[in-house]
LOLUM-927702 format. One record per residue: z, y negated, x of N, C-alpha, C in turn; residue in one letter. Coordinates in steps of 0.001 Angstrom, whole numbers, plus 500000, padded with zeros to 6 digits. Layout:
N
ZYXZYXZYXA ...
***
This chain:
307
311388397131187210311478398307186350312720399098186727X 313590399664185550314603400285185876315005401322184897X 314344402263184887314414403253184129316053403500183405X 317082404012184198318145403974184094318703402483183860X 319613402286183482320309400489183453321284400919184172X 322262402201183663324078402731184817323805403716184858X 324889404719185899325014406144185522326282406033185415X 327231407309184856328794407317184661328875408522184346X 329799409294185700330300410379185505328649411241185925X 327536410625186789326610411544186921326116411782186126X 325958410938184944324384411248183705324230409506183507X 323067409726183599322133408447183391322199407567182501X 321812406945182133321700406165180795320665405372180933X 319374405836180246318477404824179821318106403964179533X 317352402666180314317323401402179861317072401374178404X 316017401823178079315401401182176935316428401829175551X 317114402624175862317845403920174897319416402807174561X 319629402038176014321075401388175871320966400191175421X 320011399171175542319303397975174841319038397915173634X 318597399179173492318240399652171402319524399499170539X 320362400402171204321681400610170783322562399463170996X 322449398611171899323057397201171779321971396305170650X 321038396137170843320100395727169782320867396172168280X 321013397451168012321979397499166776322916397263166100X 324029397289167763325451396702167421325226395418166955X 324497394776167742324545393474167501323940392533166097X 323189393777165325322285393301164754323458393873163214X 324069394670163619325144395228162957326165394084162359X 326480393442163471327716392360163623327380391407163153X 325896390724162770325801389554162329325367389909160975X 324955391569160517325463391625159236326433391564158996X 327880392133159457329193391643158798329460390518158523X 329081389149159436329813388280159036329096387798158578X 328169388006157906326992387518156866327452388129155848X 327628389618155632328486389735154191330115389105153776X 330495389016154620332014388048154726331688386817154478X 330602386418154828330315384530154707330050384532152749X 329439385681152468328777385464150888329444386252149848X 331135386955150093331899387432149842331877388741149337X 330606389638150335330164391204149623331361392411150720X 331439392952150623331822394112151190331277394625152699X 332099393828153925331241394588155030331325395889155762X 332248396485155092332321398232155318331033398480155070X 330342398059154134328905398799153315328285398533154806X 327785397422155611326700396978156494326968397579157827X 328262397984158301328860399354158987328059400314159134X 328144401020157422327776402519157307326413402183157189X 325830400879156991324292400867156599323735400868157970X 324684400088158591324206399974160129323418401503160541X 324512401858161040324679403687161279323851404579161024X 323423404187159369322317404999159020320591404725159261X 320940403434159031319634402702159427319423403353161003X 320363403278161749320137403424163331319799404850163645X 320188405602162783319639407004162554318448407483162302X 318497407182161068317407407217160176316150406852161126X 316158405419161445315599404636162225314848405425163661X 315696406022164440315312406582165820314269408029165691X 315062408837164124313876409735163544312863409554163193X 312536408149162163311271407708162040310397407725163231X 311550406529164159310006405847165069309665406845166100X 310371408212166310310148409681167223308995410001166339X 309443410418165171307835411024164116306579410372164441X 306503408814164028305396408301163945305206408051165811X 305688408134166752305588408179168186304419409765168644X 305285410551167775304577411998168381303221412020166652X 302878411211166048301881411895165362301172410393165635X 301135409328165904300549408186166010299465408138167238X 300587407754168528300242407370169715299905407854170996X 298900408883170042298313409557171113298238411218171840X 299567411502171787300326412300172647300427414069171890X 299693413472170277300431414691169676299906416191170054X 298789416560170854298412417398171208298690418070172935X 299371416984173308300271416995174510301707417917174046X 302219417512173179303273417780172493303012419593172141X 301891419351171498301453420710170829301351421723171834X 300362421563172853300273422167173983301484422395174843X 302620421247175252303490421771175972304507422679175370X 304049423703174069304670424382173581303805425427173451X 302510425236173470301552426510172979300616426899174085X 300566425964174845299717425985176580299911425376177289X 301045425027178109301315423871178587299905423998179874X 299306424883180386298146424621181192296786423645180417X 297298422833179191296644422492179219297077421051178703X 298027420520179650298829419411179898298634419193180963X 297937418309181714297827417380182974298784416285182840X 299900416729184632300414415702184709299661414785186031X 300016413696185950299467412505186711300073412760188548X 299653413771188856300942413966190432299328414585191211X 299906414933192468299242415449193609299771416929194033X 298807417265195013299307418408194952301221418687195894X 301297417931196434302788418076196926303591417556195971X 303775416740195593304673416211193872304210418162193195X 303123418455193278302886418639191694304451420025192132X 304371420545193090304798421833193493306215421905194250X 306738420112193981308298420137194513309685420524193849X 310364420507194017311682420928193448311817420106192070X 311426418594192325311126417265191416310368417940189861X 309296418184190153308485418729189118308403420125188766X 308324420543189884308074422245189715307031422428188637X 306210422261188866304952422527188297303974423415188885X 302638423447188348301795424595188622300083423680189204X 300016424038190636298741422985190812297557424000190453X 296627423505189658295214423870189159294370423110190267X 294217423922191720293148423546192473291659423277191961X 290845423973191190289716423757190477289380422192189567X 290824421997189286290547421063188732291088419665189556X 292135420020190327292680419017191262293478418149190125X 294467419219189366295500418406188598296701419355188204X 298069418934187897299498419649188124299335419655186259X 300083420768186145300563421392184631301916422187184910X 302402421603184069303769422160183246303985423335183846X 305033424045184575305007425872184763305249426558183569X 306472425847182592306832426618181198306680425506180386X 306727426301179124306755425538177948308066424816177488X 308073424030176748308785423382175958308288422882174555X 309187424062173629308795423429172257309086422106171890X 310374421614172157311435420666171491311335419156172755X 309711419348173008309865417967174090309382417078173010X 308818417209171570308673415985170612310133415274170045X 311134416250170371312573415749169965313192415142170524X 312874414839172059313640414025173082313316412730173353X 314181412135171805313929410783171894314385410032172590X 315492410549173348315972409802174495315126409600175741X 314407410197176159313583410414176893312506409497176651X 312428408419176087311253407480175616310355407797174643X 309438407424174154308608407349173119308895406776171527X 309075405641171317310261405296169600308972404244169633X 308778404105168350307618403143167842308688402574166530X 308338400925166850308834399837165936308292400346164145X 307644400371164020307168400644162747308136402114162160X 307692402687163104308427404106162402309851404023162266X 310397403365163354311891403396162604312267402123161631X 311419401489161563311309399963160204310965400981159159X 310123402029158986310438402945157916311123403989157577X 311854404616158464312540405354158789314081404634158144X 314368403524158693315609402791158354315441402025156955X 314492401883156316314097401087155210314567402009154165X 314051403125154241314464404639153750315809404609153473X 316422404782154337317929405302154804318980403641153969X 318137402572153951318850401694153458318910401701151671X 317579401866151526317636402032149829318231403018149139X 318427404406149777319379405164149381321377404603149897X 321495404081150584322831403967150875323068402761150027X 322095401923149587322430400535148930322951400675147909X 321731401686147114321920402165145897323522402950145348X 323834403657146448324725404394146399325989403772146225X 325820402621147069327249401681147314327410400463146204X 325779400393145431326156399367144471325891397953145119X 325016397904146201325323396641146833323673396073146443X 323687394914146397322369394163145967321416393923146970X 320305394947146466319034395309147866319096394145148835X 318229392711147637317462392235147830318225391243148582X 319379391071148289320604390345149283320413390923151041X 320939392339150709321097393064152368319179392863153012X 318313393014152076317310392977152761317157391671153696X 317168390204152590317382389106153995318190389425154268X 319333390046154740319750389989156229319077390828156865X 318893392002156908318022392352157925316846391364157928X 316261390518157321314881389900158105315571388991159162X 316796388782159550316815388330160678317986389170161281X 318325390100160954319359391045162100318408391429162293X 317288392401162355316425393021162402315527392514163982X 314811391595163342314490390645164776315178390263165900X 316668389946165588316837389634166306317364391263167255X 317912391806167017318129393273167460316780393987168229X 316073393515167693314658394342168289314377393318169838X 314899392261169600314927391620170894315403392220172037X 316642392951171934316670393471173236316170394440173103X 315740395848172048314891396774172605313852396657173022X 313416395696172691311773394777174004312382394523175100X 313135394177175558313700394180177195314115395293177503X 314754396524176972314837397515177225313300398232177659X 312050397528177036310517398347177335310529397701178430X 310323396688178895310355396162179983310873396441180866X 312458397108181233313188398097182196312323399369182396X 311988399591181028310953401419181258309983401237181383X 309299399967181407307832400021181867307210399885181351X 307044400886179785306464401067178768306300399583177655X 304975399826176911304841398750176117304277397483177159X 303443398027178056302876396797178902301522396346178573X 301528395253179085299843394570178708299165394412179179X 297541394180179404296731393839180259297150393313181665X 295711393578182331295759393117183772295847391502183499X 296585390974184428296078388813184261296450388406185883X 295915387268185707295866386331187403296989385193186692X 297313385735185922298285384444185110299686383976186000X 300394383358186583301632383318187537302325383866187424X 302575384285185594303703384884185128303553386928184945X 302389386874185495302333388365185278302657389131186023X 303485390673185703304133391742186601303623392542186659X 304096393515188061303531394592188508304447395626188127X 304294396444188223305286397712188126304594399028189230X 306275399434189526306359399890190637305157401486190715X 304997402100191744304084403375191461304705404311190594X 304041405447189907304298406248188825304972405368187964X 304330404378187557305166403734186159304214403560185084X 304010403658184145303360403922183021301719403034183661X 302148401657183843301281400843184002300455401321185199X 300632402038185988300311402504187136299642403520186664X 299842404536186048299172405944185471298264405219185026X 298074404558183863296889403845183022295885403245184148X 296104402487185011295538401709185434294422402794186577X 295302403828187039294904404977188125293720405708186963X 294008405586186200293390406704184842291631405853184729X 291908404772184032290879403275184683290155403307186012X 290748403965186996290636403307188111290135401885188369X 291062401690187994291120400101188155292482400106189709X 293187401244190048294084401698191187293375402705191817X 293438403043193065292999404534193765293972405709193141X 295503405508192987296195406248193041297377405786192041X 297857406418191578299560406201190491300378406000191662X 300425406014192863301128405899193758301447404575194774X 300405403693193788300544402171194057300705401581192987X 301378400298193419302093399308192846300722398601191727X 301070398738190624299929398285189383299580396741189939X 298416396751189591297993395299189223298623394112188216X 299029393005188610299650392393187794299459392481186361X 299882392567185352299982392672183867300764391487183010X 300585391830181583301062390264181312301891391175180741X 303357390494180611304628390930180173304904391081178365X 304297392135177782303874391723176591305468392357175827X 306368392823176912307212393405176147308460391767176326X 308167390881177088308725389554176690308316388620175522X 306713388606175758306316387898174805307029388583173268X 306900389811172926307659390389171781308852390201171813X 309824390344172790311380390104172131311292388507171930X 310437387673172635310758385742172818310317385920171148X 309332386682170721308870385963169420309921386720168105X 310746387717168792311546388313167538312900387388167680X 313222387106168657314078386033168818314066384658168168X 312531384127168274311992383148167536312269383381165987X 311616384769165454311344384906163743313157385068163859X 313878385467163996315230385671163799316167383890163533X 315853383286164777316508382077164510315613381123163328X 314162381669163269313517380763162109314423380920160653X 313970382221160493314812383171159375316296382600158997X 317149382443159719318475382353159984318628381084159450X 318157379880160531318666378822160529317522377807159463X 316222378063158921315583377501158387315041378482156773X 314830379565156655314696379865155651315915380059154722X 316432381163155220317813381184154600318157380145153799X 318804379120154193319735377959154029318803377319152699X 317577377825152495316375376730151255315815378222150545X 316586379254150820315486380537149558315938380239148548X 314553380385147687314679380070146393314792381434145614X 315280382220146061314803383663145537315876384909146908X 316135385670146293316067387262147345314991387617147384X 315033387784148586313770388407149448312978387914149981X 313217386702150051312561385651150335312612385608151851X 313591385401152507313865385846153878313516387282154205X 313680388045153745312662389272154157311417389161154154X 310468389135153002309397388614153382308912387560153970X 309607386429154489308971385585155560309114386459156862X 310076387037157015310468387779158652309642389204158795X 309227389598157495308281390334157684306564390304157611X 306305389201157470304972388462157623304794388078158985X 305968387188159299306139386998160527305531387963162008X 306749388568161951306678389644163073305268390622162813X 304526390674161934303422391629161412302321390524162158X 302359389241162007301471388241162914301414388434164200X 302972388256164394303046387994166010302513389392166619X 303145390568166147302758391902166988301275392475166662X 300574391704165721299250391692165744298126390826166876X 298675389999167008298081389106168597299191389812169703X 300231390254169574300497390636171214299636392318171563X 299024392868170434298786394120170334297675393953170796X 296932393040170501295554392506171469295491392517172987X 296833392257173360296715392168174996297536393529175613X 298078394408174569298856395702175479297620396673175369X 298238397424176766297338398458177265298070399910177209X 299260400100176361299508401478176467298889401982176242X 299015403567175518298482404412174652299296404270173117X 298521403823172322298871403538170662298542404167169908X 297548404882169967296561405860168833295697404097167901X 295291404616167063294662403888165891293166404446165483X 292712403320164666291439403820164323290372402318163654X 289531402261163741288596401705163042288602400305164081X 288983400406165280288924399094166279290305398744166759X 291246398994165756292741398267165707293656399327166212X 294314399160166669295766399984167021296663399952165743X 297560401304165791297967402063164640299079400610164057X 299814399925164828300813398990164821299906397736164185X 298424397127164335297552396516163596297541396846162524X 296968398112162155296894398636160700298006398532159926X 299562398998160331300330398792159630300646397208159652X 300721396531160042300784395059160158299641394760159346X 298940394747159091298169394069158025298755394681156546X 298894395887156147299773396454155379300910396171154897X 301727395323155719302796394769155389303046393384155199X 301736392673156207301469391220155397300805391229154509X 300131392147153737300167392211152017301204392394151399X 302231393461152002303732393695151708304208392266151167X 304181391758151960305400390401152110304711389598151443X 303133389353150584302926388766150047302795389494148697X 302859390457148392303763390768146910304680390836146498X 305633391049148020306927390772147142307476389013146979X 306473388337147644306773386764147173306158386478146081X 305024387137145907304511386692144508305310386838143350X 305679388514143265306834389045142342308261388828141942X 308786387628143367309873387771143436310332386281142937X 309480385471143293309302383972143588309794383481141968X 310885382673141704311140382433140458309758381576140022X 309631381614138484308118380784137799308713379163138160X 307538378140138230307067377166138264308024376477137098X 308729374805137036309076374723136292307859373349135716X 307869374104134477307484373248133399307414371542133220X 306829370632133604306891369759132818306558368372133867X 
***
């Protein structure tokens, strides 16, 4: 786990924040030479980039602070922060580090002041896949429109820039910790270090004595997600593409896709997700969108020929 990836010049830089943002460039670049290969305009996939990546980081902050859990954490560290428990002891709770306020009665550390604007610090972690897939979906149909460029074209490409870009912001969760999965005896499963997400949860469980030990092995669910967006990306790319019979066709396979896969890896993570009715909020929308992807194949799919 490595919260930071560099520092330069004495400010940090966030794993999961610098992986995203390479995740874009990159996902950026193989739109250009995808519009250069089919002779469209790649200034447009530039500025679409850009906005999408915008657009994108606002979404998945929104649906982060009203989804997964936290939103009354949020609320409170602006309207009571005494009634925000952080995960510390009483020497953490009262060091220079935290500066917080220990509630002996209860034998737990709170916030000393408030902060309205801690739902805005998206740098600071919390971005959910879905929200910025709508967030940027948004931001694309208005700039498409604008530029004259043909949706249903730019959409397959994102069904595999898309994936494949999200590949490294899954290794970026994996540097922060966050986005981890169940306990396993499996060979391949990791621990993460004390006070790391997986560690709070597990202390919370007591399934640990303390956040101050090293978690119980977990299964790496933020690999299994980038191996399988990596997977839908080169499927997309090198096998659909090359035989669509239709636009959109590659979008909706890459979005059926990934709505599968992060529906079985969502089975084995143990963050905090929010949801309802059994499923986690990322389930619900995943089933939502593999109806998605099967109307727009129905609708899109040229008719049957005759004879």
């Amino acid at each position: 786990m490595r919260p930071e990836l560099f520092r330069m010049f004495d400010v940090g830089f966030p794993s999961y924040f610098v992986l995203l943002l390479s995740g874009f460039l990159f996902a950026t670049i193989l739109g250009v030479l995808w519009a250069r290969r089919i002779g469209m305009n790649p200034d447009v996939i530039v500025d679409l980039g850009l906005a999408m990546l915008l657009a994108g980081v606002a979404g998945s902050r929104v649906l982060h602070v009203l989804a997964d859990g936290y939103f009354w954490d949020y609320v409170h560290l602006c309207t009571d922060p005494a009634r925000v428990d952080w995960p510390l002891d009483r020497g953490e709770c009262v060091s220079k580090v935290y500066d917080g306020v220990w509630d002996a009665a209860r034998g737990v550390c709170h916030p000393k002041s408030s902060d309205c604007f801690a739902w805005a610090k998206f740098w600071a972690g919390g971005l959910t896949y879905y929200g910025g897939f709508f967030g940027a979906t948004a931001a694309a149909v208005v700039l498409l429109r604008r530029d004259h460029f043909p949706f249903w074209k730019a959409a397959d490409m994102a069904g595999f820039a898309i994936p494949m870009g999200l590949a490294f912001g899954r290794m970026g969760c994996l540097l922060a910790g966050c986005c981890f999965g169940a306990p396993t005896s499996l060979p391949w499963g990791l621990s993460f270090p004390p006070r790391s997400p997986a560690s709070e949860e597990q202390a919370k469980t007591h399934l640990l004595e303390s956040v101050r030990m090293w978690s119980e092995p977990v299964h790496p669910t933020q690999i299994y997600e980038s191996a399988a967006s990596l997977a839908i990306a080169a499927f997309c790319l090198f096998w659909v593409l090359p035989r669509k019979r239709y636009d959109g066709q590659v979008f909706a396979a890459s979005l059926a896709l990934y709505a599968a896969a992060r529906f079985l890896i969502e089975i084995l993570r143990r963050d905090a997700r929010g949801g309802g009715f059994g499923l986690s909020t990322s389930q619900l929308i995943g089933v939502s969108l593999l109806g998605a992807a099967a109307l727009i194949h129905r609708v899109r799919r040229p008719p049957a020929s005759k004879g």
